[in-house]
Structure formats: structure tokens, C-alpha cells
C-alpha positions in Angstrom: -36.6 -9.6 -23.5 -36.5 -6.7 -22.0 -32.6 -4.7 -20.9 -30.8 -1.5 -20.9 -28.7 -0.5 -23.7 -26.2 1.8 -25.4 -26.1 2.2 -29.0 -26.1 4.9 -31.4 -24.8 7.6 -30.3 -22.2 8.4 -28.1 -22.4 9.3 -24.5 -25.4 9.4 -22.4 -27.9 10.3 -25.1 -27.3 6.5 -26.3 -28.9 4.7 -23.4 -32.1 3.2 -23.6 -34.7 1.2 -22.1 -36.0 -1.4 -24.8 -38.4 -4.7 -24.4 -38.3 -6.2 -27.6 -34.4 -7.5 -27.5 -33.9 -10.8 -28.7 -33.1 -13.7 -26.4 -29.8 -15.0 -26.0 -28.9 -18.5 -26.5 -26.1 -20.4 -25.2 -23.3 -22.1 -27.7 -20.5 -24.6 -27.2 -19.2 -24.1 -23.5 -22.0 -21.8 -22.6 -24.7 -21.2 -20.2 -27.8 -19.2 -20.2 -28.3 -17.5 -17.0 -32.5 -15.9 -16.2 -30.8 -12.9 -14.1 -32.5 -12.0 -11.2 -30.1 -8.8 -9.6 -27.3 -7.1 -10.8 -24.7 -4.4 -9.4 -23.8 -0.9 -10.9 -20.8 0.3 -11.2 -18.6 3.1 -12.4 -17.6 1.2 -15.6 -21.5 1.6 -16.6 -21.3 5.5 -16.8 -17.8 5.4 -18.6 -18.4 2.7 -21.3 -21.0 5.2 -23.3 -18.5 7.9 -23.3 -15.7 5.5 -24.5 -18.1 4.4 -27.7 -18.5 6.4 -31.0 -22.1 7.8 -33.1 -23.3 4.4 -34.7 -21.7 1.8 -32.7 -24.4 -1.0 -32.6 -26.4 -1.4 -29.4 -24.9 -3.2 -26.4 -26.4 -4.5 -23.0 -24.6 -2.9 -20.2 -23.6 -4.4 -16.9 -20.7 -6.2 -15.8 -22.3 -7.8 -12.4 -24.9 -10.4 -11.5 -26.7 -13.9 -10.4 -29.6 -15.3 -11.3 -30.4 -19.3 -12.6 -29.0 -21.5 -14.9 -31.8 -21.6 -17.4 -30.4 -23.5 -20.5 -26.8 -25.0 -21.1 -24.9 -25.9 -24.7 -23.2 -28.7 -25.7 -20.3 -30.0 -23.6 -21.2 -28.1 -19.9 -20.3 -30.1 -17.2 -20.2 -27.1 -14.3 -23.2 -26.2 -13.5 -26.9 -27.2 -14.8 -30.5 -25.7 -15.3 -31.8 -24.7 -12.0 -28.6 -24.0 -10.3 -28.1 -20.4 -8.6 -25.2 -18.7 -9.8 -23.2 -15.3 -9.6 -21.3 -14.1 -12.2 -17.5 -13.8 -12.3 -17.0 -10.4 -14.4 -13.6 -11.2 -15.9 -13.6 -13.4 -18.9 -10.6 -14.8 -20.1 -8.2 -14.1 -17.0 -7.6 -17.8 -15.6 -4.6 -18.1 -13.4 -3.3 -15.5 -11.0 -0.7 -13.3 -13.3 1.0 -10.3 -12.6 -1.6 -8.8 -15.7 -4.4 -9.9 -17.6 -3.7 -12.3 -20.5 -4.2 -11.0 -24.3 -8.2 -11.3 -24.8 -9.4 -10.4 -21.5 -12.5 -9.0 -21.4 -15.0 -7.5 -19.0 -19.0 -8.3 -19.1 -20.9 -5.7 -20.8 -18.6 -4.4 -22.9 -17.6 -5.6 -25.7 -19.8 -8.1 -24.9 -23.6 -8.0 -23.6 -23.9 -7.9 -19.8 -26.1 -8.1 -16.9 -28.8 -4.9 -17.5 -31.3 -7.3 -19.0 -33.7 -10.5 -18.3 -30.8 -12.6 -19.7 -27.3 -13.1 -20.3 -25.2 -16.0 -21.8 -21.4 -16.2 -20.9 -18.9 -18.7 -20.6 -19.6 -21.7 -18.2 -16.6 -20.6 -16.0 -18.1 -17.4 -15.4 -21.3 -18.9 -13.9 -20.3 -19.5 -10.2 -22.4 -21.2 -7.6 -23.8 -19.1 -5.4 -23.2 -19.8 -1.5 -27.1 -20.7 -0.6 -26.7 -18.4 2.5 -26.6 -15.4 -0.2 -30.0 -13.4 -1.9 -29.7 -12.6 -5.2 -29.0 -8.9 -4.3 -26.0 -9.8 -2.5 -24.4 -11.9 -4.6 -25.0 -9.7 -7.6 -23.0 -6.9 -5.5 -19.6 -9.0 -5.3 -18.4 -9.0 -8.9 -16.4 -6.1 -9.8 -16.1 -4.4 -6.9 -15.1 -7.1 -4.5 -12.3 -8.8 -6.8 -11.2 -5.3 -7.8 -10.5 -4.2 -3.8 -9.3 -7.9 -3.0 -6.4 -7.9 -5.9 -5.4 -4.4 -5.2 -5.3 -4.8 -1.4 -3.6 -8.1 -1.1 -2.3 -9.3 -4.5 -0.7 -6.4 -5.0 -0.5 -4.5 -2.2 0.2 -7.4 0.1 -1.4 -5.9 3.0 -0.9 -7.5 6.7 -2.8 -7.7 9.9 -0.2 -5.4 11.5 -0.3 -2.7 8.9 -2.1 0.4 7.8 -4.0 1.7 4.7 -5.4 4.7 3.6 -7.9 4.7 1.2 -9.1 8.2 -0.2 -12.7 8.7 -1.9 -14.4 6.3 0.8 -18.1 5.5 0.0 -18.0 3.6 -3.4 -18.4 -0.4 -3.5 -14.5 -0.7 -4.1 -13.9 1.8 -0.9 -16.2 -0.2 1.3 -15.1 -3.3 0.4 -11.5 -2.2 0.8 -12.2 -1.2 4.2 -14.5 -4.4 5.2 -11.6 -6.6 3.4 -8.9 -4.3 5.6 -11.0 -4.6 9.2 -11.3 -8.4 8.8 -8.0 -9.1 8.9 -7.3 -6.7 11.8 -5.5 -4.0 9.9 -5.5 0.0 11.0 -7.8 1.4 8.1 -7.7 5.6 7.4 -10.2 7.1 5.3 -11.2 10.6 3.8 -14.0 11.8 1.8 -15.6 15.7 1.6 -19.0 13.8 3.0 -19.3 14.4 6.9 -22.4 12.0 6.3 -19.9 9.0 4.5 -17.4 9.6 7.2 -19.7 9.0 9.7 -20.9 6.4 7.5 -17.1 4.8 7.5 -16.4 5.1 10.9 -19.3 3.2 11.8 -18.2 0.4 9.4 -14.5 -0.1 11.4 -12.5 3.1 9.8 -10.0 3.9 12.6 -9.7 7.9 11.2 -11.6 9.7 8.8 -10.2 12.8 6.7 -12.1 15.3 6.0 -10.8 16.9 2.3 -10.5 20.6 3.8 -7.8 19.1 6.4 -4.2 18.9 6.5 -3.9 15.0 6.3 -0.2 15.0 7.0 -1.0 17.4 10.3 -3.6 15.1 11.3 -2.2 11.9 10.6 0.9 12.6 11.3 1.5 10.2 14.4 0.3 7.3 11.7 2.2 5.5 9.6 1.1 4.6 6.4 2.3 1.4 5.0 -0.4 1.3 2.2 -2.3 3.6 0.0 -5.0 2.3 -2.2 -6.0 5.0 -4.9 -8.7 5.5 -7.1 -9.5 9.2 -7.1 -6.5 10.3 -8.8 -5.1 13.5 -10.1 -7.0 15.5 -7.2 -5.1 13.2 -4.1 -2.8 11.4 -5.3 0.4 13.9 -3.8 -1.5 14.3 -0.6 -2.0 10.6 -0.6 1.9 9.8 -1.3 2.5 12.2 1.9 0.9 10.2 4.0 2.9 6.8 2.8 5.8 6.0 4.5 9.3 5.6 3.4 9.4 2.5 1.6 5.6 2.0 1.3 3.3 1.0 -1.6 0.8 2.6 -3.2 -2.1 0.9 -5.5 -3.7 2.5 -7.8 -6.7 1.1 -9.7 -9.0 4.5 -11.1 -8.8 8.2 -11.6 -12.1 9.5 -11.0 -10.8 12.8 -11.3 -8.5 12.7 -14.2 -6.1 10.7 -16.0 -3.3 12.2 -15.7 -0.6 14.0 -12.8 2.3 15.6 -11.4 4.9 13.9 -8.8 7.5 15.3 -7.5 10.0 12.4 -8.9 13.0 13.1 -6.8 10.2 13.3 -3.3 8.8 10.2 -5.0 12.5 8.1 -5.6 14.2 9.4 -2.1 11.2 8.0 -0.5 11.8 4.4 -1.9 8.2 3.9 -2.5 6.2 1.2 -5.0 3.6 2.4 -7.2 1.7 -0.4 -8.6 -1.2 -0.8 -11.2 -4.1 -2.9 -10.4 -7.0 -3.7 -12.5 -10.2 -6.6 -11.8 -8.5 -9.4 -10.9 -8.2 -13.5 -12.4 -11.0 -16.7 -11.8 -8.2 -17.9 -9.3 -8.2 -14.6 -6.9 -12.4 -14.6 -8.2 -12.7 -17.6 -5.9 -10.2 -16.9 -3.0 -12.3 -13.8 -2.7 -15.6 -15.5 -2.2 -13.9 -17.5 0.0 -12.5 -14.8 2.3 -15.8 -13.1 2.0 -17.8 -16.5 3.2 -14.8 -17.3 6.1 -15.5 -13.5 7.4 -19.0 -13.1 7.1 -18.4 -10.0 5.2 -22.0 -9.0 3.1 -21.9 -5.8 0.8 -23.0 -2.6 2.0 -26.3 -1.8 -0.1 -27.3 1.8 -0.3 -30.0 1.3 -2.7 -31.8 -1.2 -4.8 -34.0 0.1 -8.1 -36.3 -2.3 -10.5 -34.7 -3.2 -13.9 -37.7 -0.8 -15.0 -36.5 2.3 -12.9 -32.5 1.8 -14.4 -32.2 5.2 -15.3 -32.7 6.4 -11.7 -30.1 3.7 -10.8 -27.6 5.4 -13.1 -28.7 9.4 -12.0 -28.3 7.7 -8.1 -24.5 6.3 -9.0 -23.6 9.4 -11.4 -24.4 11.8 -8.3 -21.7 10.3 -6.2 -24.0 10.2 -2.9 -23.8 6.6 -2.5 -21.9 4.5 0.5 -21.9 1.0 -1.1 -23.3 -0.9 -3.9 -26.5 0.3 -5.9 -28.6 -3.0 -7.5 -30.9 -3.7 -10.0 -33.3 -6.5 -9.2 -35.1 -8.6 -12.0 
């Protein structure tokens, strides 16, 4: 079988191409899935960095679909030949306020979706919608549950409201903002890229920030009821000067660093929420396939690579230059 992995030693010097991995086979409860796409994401650059010199080798990838090819003992779900995507999150059942003690993501610890193969739990092989390639349904997964939890979950975002969602061009950002458009909300978005501003404005952004402005001078006849954050460190003030008294913001990444300064007393006087948001549960999992189906909503693609030409998919996402979802087709 053949799959990317990480193993070794830490960082990007562990990843590697091999063809001689042994195939998975399905237990108790379990299905065996022959993957035919998968979806990139951020996760799959950090995970190498977050392992140690001699760590055994791991599959990578936390999205994908494919068909049921073999099923254990005791399945009842789903059965060989059906088309499935996966559900990312294992271990996180019911909507809760936080994951439950054992979650886990696909692909790490675990083996994932960069490979011919993958077995998982049956509840994490979903049936795919039959109106849905492969390629699309393999670009859902982390992404789309991620923006759907933070957006309405948490940040209980209306029709008559308006977010802004820094960093715009990643598969989280674009689904925030198709997710944001299709129920009628105002959507603002920045980003340094004049090309992904264009990009987002042609996708239903209302405004689109450029870094070098003064977003409170620009936007300063808006009213931000919602602030979805990823970025981090590098907006996260800017952002929070935009949100209006009383408003929420979400964060769920910090692309540019961990940690940050607030201006506590700014931050309290202002009555605001600030609100942690991470994946999502099998229950919000289907409400967001749901939404996605009852809006017509398809991921934006900006490129699709062979599971042979991976690397390439990893230097294409690692660049930051993408507006959507990258894939990997089997």
C-alpha cells in the first residue's frame, strides 16, 4: 500500500513517500475504507513539528471518502461498496460545550487519510450525498465542521448580523464566509493578497481589508457583532477594535503565534465574549452536511495533486497562496 508518512525524525525531514506499507484491516466496529481523495490541511504541516526524533512512522491526513471495502464483526452502518466521507473527529458524539476525554483527530495519533487505505470506526464512515465527487466530499472534513462550530455553535451568528473574519483564503475562511453568505449575514474580510480579496469579494464578501489599512477608519460605519479568529497574535487587537460593545469573538488557531497582549481593562469595559472553538462533535458533523446539502454550498478547490505528487501538495499549502481547499486524489 502505498501513503505519506512521518516518522523518524522530527519536523519536515521526517516525511516520506513509501509503497511497501502494510494494509490495514478492520476489527470489531470497524470499516475498511479504499480512499479515493482526501483534503490538506494546516494540521498536516504542524503534526511533524509537534513529534520527537524516533517516534514510529504515522500516516498523515485527517480528511477523506472513498468505498467501503471490508467491514468487522458487528457493523451494521454502512457495507462494502458504499461511498463514504470521513468524519475527522473520533470520539466526540453529542454536541458539548468541549470534546469528551479521548477525543482524537484522524492522522494523528492515529493513521489517516494520505494513503490507498484507512480503517476507522464505523461512525466515522459517513454516506456520501450521491450528488458529491470524491474531491468534494473529501474537502468537507475539518475545515467545514471547524467553521460551522465556530460560526454558529459558538458564535451563534444570525441572518441580521455581521462577521469579520481576518486571514481570508484558507478552507476554514472560505467556508466561514460561504456558511455566513448563505444565511444572509454581512461578511468582512482582510488578507495582505489583493489577488484573495478579489478572490473573496467575488465569493459574497461585503468589504475586504487590506492589512496595510486602518480597519477601524475603514470600517468604521460597520458594526461588528462577530469576529472569527484564526491568525492570532498578529490581529487579534485590530480584530477586537472592530467588535462592538458586547460582541463575541471566536477563536480557533494562531497561525502567527501562540501567544498575546490585550488590553484587559479595553477588553472588560467593552463587555465582550471570547470563546475557544476547536473541530466540532458527530452531531454538529451531520447538521453541517446538512446545511451544506440544503444550501448548495460545494468547497472552493484551488488545486488538486496525485497521491504520488504529495510533497508538492504540502510546498502548495505551506506557501500560503491558496483560496480554498487543496486535495489529493487516489
Amino acid at each position: 500500500m502505498q501513503g505519506y508518512v512521518h516518522g523518524g525524525v522530527k519536523g519536515k525531514e521526517g516525511l516520506v513517500f513509501k509503497d511497501n506499507l502494510e494494509e490495514p484491516r478492520p476489527g470489531k466496529g470497524e470499516v475498511k475504507i479504499r480512499l479515493r481523495a482526501a483534503g490538506l490541511n494546516h494540521r498536516d504541516l504542524s503534526v511533524p513539528t509537534r513529534r520527537s526524533n524516533g517516534d514510529p512512522d504515522v500516516i498523515l491526513g485527517s480528511d477523506g471518502a472513498g468505498i467501503i471495502s471490508e467491514v468487522g464483526e458487528g457493523v451494521q452502518s454502512v457495507k462494502v461498496g458504499d461511498e463514504v466521507l470521513i468524519n475527522p473527529g473520533i470520539g466526540w458524539k453529542e454536541n458539548a460545550a468541549a470534546p469528551p476525554e479521548g477525543f482524537q483527530i484522524v492522522g494523528f495519533p492515529g493513521d489517516g487519510t494520505f494513503a490507498e487505505s484507512i480503517v476507522l470506526p464505523e461512525e466515522n464512515a459517513i454516506q456520501k450525498p450521491s450528488s458529491l465527487s470524491f474531491e468534494v466530499a473529501a474537502s468537507y472534513g475539518i475545515a467545514a465542521l471547524t467553521a460551522y462550530r465556530a460560526l454558529f455553535t459558538r458564535g451563534q451568528l444570525k441572518s441580521d448580523q455581521t462577521v469579520f473574519i481576518p486571514g481570508i483564503g484558507g478552507g476554514v475562511a472560505t467556508f466561514l464566509l460561504q456558511f455566513a453568505k448563505a444565511i444572509g449575514a454581512r461578511v468582512i474580510v482582510s488578507s495582505r493578497s489583493e489577488e484573495k480579496r478579489k478572490k473573496a469579494l467575488d465569493l459574497g464578501a461585503d468589504l475586504a481589508l487590506s492589512n496595510e489599512d486602518d480597519w477601524t477608519n475603514v470600517a468604521k460605519e460597520e458594526k461588528v457583532d462577530l469576529v472569527i479568529e484564526s491568525v492570532g497574535a498578529a490581529t487579534i487587537n485590530r480584530s477586537l477594535d472592530l467588535l462592538r460593545s458586547g460582541g463575541t469573538l471566536v477563536i480557533f488557531g494562531s497561525s502567527t503565534g501562540d501567544t498575546a497582549e490585550i488590553n484587559l481593562r479595553a477588553f472588560f469595559y467593552g463587555q465582550y465574549n471570547f470563546l475557544g472553538s476547536t473541530m466540532g462533535s458527530a452531531d454538529e458533523f451531520s447538521a453541517m452536511l446538512d446545511f451544506v446539502t440544503n444550501h448548495s454550498i460545494e468547497p472552493i478547490i484551488d488545486a488538486s495533486y496525485e497521491l504520488g505528487q504529495i510533497e508538492n501538495a504540502f510546498n502548495h499549502l505551506a506557501e500560503a497562496k491558496q483560496f480554498g481547499k487543496i486535495v489529493i486524489t487516489m
